[in-house]
C-alpha positions as CSV (number, residue, x, y, z in Angstrom):
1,X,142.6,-54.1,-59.9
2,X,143.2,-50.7,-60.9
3,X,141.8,-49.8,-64.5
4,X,143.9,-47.6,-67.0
5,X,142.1,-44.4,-68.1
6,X,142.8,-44.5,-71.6
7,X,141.9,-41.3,-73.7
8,X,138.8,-42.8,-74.8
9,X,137.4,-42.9,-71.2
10,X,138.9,-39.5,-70.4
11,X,137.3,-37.9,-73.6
12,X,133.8,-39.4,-72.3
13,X,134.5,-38.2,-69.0
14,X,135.3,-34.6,-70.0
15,X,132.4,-34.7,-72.2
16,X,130.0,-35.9,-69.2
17,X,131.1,-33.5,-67.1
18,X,130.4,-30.3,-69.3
19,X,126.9,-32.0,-70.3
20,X,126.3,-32.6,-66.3
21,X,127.6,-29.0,-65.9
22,X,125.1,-27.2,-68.5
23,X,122.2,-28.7,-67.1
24,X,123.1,-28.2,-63.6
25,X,123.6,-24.7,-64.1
26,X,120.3,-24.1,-66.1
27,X,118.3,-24.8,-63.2
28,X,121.0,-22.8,-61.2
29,X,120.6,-19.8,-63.2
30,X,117.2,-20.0,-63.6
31,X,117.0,-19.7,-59.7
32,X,118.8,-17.3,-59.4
33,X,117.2,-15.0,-62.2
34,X,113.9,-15.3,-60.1
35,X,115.5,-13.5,-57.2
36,X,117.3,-11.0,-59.0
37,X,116.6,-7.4,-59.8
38,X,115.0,-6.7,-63.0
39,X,117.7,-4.1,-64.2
40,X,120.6,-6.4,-63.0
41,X,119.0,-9.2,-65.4
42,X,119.0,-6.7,-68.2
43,X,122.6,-5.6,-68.1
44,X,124.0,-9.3,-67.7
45,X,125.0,-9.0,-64.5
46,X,123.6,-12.4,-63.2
47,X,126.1,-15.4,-63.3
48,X,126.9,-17.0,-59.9
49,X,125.1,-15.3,-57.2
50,X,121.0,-13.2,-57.4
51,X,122.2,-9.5,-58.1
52,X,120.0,-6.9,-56.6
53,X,118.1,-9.3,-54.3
54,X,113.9,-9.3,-54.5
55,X,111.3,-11.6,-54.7
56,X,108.8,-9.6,-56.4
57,X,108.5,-11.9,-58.8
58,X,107.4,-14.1,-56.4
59,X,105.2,-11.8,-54.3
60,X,103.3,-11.7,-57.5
61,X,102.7,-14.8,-57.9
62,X,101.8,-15.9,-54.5
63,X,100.0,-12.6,-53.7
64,X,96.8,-14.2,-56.0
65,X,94.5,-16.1,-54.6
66,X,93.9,-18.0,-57.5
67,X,97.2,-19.4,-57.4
68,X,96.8,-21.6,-55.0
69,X,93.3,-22.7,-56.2
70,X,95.1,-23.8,-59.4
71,X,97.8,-25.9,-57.5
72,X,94.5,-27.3,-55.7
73,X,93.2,-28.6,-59.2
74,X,96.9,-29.5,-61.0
75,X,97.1,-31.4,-58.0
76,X,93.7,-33.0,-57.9
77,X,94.4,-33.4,-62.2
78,X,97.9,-35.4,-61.3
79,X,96.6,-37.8,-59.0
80,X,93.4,-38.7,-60.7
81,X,95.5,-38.6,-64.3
82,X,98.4,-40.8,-63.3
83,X,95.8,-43.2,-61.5
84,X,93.7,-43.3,-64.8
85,X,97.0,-43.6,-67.1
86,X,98.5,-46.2,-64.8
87,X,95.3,-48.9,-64.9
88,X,94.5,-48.6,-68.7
89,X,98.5,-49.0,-69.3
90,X,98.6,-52.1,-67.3
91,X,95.5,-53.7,-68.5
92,X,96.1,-52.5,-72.1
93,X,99.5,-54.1,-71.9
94,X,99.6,-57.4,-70.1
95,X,97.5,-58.9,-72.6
96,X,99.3,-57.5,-75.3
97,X,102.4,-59.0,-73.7
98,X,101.2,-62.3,-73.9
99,X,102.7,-65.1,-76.6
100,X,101.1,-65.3,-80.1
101,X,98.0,-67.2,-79.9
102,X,97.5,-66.4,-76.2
103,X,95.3,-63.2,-76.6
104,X,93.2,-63.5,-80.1
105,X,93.7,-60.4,-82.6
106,X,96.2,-59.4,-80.5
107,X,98.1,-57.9,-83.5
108,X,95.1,-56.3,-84.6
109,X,94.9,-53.9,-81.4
110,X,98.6,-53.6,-81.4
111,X,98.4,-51.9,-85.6
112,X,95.2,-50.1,-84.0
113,X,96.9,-48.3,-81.3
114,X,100.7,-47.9,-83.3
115,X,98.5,-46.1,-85.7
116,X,96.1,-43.5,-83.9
117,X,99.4,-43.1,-81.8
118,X,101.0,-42.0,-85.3
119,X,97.8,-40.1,-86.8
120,X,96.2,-37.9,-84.9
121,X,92.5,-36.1,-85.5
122,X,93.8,-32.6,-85.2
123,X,92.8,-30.0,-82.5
124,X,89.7,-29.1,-83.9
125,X,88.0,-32.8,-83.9
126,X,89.6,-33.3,-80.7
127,X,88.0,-30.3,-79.3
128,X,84.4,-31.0,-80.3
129,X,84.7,-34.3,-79.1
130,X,85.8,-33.2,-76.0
131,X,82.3,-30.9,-76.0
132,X,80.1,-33.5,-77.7
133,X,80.5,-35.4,-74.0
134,X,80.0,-32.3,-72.3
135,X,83.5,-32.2,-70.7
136,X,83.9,-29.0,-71.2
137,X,85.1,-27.2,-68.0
138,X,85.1,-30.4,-66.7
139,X,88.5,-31.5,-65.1
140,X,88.1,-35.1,-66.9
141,X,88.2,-32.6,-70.0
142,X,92.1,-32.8,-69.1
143,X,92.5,-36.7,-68.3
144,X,90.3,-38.1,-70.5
145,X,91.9,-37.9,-74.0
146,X,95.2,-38.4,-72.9
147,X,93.8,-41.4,-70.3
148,X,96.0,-44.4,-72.3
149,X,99.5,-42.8,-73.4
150,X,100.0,-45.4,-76.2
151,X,103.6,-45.1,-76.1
152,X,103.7,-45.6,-72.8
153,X,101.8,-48.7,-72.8
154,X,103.9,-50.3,-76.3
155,X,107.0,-49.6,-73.6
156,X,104.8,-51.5,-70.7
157,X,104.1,-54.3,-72.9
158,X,108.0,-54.2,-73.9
159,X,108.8,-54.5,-70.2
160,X,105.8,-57.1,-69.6
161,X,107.7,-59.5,-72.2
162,X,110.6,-59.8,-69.9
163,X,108.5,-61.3,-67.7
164,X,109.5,-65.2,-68.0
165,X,106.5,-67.0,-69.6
166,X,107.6,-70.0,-67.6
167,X,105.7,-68.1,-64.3
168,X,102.9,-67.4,-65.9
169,X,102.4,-70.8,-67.3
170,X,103.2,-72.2,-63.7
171,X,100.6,-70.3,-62.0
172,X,97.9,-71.6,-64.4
173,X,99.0,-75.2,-63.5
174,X,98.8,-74.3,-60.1
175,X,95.2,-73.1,-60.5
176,X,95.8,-68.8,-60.8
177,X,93.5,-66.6,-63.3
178,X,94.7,-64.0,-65.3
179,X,93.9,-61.4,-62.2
180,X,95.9,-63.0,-60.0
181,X,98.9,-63.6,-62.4
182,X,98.8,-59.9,-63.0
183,X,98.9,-58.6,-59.5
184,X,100.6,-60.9,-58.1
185,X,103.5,-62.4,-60.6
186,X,104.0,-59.4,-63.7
187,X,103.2,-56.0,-61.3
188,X,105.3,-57.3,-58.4
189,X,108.3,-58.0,-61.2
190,X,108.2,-55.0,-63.3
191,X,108.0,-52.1,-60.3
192,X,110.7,-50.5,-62.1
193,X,109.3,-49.8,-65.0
194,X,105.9,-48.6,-63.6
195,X,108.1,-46.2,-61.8
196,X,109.5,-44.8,-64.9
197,X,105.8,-44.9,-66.6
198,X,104.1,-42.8,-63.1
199,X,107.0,-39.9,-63.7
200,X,106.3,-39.5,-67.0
201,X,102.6,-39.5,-66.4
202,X,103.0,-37.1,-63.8
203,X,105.5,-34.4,-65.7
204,X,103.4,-34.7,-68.1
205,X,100.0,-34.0,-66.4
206,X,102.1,-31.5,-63.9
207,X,103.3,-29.3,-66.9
208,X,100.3,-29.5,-69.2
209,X,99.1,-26.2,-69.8
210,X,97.5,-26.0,-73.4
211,X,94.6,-27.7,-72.4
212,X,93.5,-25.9,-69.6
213,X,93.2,-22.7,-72.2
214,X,91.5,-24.9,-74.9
215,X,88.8,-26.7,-72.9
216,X,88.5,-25.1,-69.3
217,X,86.7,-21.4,-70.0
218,X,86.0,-21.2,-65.9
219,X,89.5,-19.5,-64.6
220,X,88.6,-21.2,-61.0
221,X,88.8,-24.3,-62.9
222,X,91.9,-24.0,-64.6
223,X,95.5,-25.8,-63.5
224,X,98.3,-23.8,-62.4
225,X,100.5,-24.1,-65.7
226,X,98.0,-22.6,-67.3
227,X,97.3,-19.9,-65.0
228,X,101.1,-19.3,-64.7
229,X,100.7,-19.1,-68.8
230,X,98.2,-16.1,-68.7
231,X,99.9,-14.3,-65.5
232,X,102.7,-13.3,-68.4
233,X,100.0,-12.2,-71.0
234,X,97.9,-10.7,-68.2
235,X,100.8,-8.4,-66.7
236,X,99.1,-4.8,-68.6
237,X,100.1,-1.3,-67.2
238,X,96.8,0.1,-68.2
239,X,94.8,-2.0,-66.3
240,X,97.2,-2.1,-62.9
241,X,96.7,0.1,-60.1
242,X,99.9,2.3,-58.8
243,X,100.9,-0.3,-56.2
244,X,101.0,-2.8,-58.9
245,X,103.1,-1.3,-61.8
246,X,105.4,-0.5,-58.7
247,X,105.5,-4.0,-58.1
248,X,105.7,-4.8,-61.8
249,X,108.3,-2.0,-62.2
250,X,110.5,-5.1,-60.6
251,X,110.0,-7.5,-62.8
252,X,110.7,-8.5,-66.3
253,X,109.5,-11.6,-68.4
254,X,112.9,-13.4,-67.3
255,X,112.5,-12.9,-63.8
256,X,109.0,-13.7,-63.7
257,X,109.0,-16.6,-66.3
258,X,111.9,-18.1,-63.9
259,X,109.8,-17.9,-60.9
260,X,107.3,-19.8,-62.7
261,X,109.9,-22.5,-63.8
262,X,111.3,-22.7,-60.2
263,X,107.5,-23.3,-58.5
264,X,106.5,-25.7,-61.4
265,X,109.2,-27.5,-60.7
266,X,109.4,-28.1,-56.8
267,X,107.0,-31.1,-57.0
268,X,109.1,-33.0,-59.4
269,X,111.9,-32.4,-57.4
270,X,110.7,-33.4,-54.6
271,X,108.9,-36.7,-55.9
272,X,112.0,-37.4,-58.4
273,X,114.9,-38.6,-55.9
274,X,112.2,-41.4,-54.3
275,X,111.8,-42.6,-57.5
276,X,115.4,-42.5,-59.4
277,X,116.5,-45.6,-58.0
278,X,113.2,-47.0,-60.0
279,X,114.1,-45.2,-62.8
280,X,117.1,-45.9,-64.0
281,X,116.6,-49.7,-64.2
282,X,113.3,-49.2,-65.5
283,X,115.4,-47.4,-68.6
284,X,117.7,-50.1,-69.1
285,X,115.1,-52.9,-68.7
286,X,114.1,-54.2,-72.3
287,X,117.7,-52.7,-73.7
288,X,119.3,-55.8,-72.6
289,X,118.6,-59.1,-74.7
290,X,119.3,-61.8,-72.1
C-alpha cells in the first residue's frame, strides 16, 4: 500500500535533509581544513576538496612524543572511567528502580542525588577535595568525582522501571537474590540502554580536557585533550627553532584545531557504528508508555 506524501511529510523531509546535510558537512569540512594549506584556508578557498594539500598540521602533532603517551593515558582514563561509571549506575539504580516500599528511604536518596546533581560545590571546593585525598596527579583525580553521573543513573533507573515487576517477583518465588535478579533478569533486558549510558560515559571521558589542566601538574600524566588544548597555546615563534616556525609557517589555528578535532574523533567513530543499533532503542525506551 503505497502512502501519499502529503506536504506535511515533504516539509519534514526537506527539513531532515538540510539538518542531515549541515552536520555531515561539518565533519567534512573540518577534514578537509586539516589537510589544507594555511593561506588557502585564509582566503576561503576550501569548500569541497583540501586546497593546497599538507599535513603539517598533522606532522606536528604526531611528530611529539608526548602525544602518544597522552592517548596511552586517555585510553587507560576511558576504560577504567566507563568501567567505574557503569557499576555505580547500575547498582545505584536497580534499587532505586524498585516499587515503593521495596528499597526503604528510597525517596530520600533519590531528592539527595536530584539535588547535588542540581547544586554543585564550585571548582574551588571541588579542587581541594580532590587534593585533600591526595589525588592530585593521580589519574583517579579524573574518574573519581565524576565516578556516578547522576543523570545518567535517574535515566538507568527510568529504563530499570520498564522492567516488568512480575519477573522480579517470580524469581524471588523461585528462590533468586537480589544479585542474581540483577545480572541475570534487569541487565540482560535493558542492554540497550547500557549501550547508550557506556557512549556517553566514554565521549565524555574521551573529550574531557579541563581537568587534566586543573588537577594533573605532571605533563607525562596528562590525557590527550588536554595536551591537544596546550599544543595551540604552546605554538610561540620565540621559543621555536628555524625548522619549526617553517613547519608552523603552515599552519594556522583552523588547520591545526581541525586536526585535533579529526584525531579526537577517530575512536568514537570507530566504536559508534557497533553501538548505534543499541542506541537508538535505548533513546526511545522509557519515551513509550505501554
Amino acid at each position: 500500500m503505497k502512502r501519499k506524501i502529503t506536504v506535511g511529510r515533504a516539509v519534514i523531509a526537506i527539513v531532515l535533509i538540510i539538518v542531515a546535510f549541515a552536520c555531515v558537512y561539518a565533519m567534512w569540512y573540518t577534514l578537509i581544513v586539516s589537510f589544507s594549506n594555511k593561506a588557502h584556508v585564509s582566503a576561503g578557498k576550501v569548500w569541497i576538496i583540501p586546497s593546497g594539500f599538507n599535513i603539517a598540521a598533522y606532522k606536528k602533532l604526531l611528530a611529539d612524543g608526548r602525544f602518544f603517551t597522552s592517548f596511552g593515558v586517555s585510553v587507560k582514563r576511558t576504560l577504567l572511567g566507563i568501567s567505574l561509571n557503569m557499576l555505580l549506575i547500575v547498582m545505584t539504580a536497580y534499587p532505586l528502580c524498585l516499587p515503593r516500599g521495596r528499597f526503604k528511604c528510597s525517596n530520600i536518596y533519590l531528592w539527595f542525588l536530584v539535588i547535588n546533581m542540581l547544586f554543585s560545590g564550585g571548582l574551588i571546593p571541588a579542587y581541594f577535595v580532590v587534593k585533600s585525598y591526595n589525588l592530585i596527579n593521580s589519574i583517579w583525580s579524573l574518574i573519581l568525582p565524576t565516578a556516578l553521573p547522576i543523570y545518567n543513573t535517574l535515566l538507568m533507573i527510568k529504563f530499570f522501571k520498564n522492567v516488568p515487576f512480575e519477573l522480579n517477583e517470580a524469581a524471588v518465588i523461585d528462590g533468586a537474590n537480589p544479585w542474581t535478579i540483577l545480572f541475570r533478569i534487569y541487565i540482560p533486558m535493558s542492554l540497550p540502554s547500557l549501550a547508550t549510558l557506556l557512549i556517553f560515559a566514554f565521549v565524555h571521558h574521551w573529550n574531557s580536557y579541563f581537568d587534566g589542566l586543573l588537577y594533573i601538574n605532571n605533563t607525562s600524566k596528562q590525557p590527550l585533550q588536554t595536551y591537544l588544548y596546550q599544543l595551540s597555546t604552546a605554538l610561540s615563534p620565540q621559543t621555536m627553532t628555524p625548522e619549526e616556525l617553517r613547519e608552523a609557517s603552515k599552519l594556522s589555528d583552523v588547520t591545526l584545531n581541525s586536526a585535533k578535532v579529526v584525531i579526537a574523533l577517530i575512536p568514537i567513530m570507530v566504536i559508534y557504528p557497533f553501538l548505534q543499533k543499541y542506541f537508538v532503542v535505548g533513546m526511545t525506551i522509557g519515551s513509550v508508555k505501554g
